[in-house]
C-alpha positions as CSV (number, residue, x, y, z in Angstrom):
1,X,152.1,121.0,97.2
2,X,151.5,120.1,100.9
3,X,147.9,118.1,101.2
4,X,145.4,119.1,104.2
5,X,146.4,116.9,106.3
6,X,149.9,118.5,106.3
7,X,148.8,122.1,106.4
8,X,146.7,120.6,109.2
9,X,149.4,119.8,111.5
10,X,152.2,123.2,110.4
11,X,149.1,125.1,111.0
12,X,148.9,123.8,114.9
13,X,152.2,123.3,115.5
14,X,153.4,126.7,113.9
15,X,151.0,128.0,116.3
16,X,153.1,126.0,119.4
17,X,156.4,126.7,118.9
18,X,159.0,129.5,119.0
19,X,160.5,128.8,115.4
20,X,158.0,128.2,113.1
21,X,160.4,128.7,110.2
22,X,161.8,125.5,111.2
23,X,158.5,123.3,111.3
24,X,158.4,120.9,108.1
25,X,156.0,117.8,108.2
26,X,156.7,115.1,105.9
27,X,153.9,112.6,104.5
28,X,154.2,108.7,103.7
29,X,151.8,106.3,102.8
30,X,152.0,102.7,103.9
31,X,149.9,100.0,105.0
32,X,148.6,101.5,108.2
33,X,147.8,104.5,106.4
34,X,149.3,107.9,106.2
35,X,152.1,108.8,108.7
36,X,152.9,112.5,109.0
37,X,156.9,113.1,110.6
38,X,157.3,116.2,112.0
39,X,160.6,118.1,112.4
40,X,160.5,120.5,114.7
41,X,163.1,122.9,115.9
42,X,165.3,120.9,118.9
43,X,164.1,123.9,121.6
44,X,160.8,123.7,120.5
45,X,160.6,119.4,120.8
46,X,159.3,120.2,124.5
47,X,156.9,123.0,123.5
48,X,155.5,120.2,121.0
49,X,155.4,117.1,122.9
50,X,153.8,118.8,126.2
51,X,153.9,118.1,129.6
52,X,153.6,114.1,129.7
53,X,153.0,114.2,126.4
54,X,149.8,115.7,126.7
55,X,150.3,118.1,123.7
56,X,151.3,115.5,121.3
57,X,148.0,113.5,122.0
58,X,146.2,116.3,121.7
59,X,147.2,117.1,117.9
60,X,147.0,113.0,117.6
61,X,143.4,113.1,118.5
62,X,142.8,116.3,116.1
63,X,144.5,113.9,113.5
64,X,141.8,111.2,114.4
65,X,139.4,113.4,113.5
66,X,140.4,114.8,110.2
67,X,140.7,111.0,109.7
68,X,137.3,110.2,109.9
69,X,136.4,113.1,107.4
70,X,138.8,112.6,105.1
71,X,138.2,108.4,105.5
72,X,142.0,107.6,106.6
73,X,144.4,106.8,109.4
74,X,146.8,109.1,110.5
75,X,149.7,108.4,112.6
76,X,152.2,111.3,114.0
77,X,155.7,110.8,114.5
78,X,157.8,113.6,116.1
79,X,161.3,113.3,114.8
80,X,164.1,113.8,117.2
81,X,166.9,116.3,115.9
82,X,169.1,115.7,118.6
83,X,171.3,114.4,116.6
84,X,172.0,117.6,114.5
85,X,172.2,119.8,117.8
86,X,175.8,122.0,118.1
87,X,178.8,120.5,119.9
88,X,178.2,122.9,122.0
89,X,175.0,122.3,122.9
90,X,175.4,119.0,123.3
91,X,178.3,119.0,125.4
92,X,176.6,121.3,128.2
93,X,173.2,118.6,127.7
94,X,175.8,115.9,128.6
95,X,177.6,118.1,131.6
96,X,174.1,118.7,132.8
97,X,173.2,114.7,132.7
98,X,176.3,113.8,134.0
99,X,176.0,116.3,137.0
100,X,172.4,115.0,137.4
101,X,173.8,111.4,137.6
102,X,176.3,112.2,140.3
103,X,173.9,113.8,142.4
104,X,171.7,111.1,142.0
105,X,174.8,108.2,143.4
106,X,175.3,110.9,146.3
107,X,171.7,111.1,147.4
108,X,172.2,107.0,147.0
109,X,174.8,106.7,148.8
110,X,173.2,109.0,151.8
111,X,170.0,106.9,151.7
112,X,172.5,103.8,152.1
113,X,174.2,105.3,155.4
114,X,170.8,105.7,156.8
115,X,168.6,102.4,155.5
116,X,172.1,100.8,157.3
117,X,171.8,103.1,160.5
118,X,168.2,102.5,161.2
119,X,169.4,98.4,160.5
120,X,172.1,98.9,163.1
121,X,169.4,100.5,165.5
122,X,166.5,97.8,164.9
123,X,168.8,94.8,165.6
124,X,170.3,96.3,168.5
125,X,166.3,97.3,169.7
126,X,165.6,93.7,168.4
127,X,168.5,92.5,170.9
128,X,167.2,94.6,174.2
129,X,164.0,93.0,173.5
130,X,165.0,89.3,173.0
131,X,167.5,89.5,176.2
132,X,164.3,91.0,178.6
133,X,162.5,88.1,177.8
134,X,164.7,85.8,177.8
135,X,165.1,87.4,181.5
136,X,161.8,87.1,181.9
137,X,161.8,83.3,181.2
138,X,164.7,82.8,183.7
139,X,162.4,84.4,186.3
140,X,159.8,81.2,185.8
141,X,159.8,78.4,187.8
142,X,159.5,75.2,185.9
């Protein structure tokens, strides 16, 4: 028999997400009080979690509160099931990171080429302007 607390927290997250068959929250008491670990479908981890984790604060906070009714401290982990995603799905996550990554040491590499280009121009610049005044200087008589 699930407790308020979990009903609570399917209730709003059931609500949230695209498979709600899939939604199980697990309850364990220790010494910081109750912690509730939801499992959520993988697709639905970013439905849960929100933007910046905005989402996930939000149901923490409505936690807080049953907390003060019910006198006890909740605490929410999300459970990652990454681990029990399909080959295939994983493989395609992995292609995707990889690609990601090797865009990333292009752009690198472009930004190098450049930060070295503008160098190249500032020392010559840096050069011009040293040898005019040293020209300047020769023009003195001391």
């Amino acid at each position: 028999m699930a407790t308020i607390d979990q009903q609570f927290v399917e209730y709003i997250v059931k609500t949230l997400v695209n498979n709600p068959e899939k939604v199980a929250v697990e309850r364990k008491i220790d010494e910081k009080g109750v912690l509730l670990s939801l499992t959520v479908d993988p697709e639905d981890v970013g439905r849960v979690i929100g933007k910046r984790g905005v989402t996930a604060q939000a149901i923490r906070v409505l936690l807080r509160a049953l907390g003060t009714k019910q006198d006890a401290r909740y605490n929410l982990k999300i459970v990652n099931t990454d681990e029990e995603e399909s080959g295939a799905k994983k493989e395609i996550r992995e292609k995707k990171v990889e690609e990601k990554d090797s865009d990333i040491d292009a752009e690198e590499e472009v930004e190098d080429n450049i930060e070295e280009d503008n160098e190249e121009e500032q020392s010559s610049e840096l050069a011009e302007k040293t040898r005019a005044e040293l020209a300047d200087l020769d023009d003195l008589d001391i």
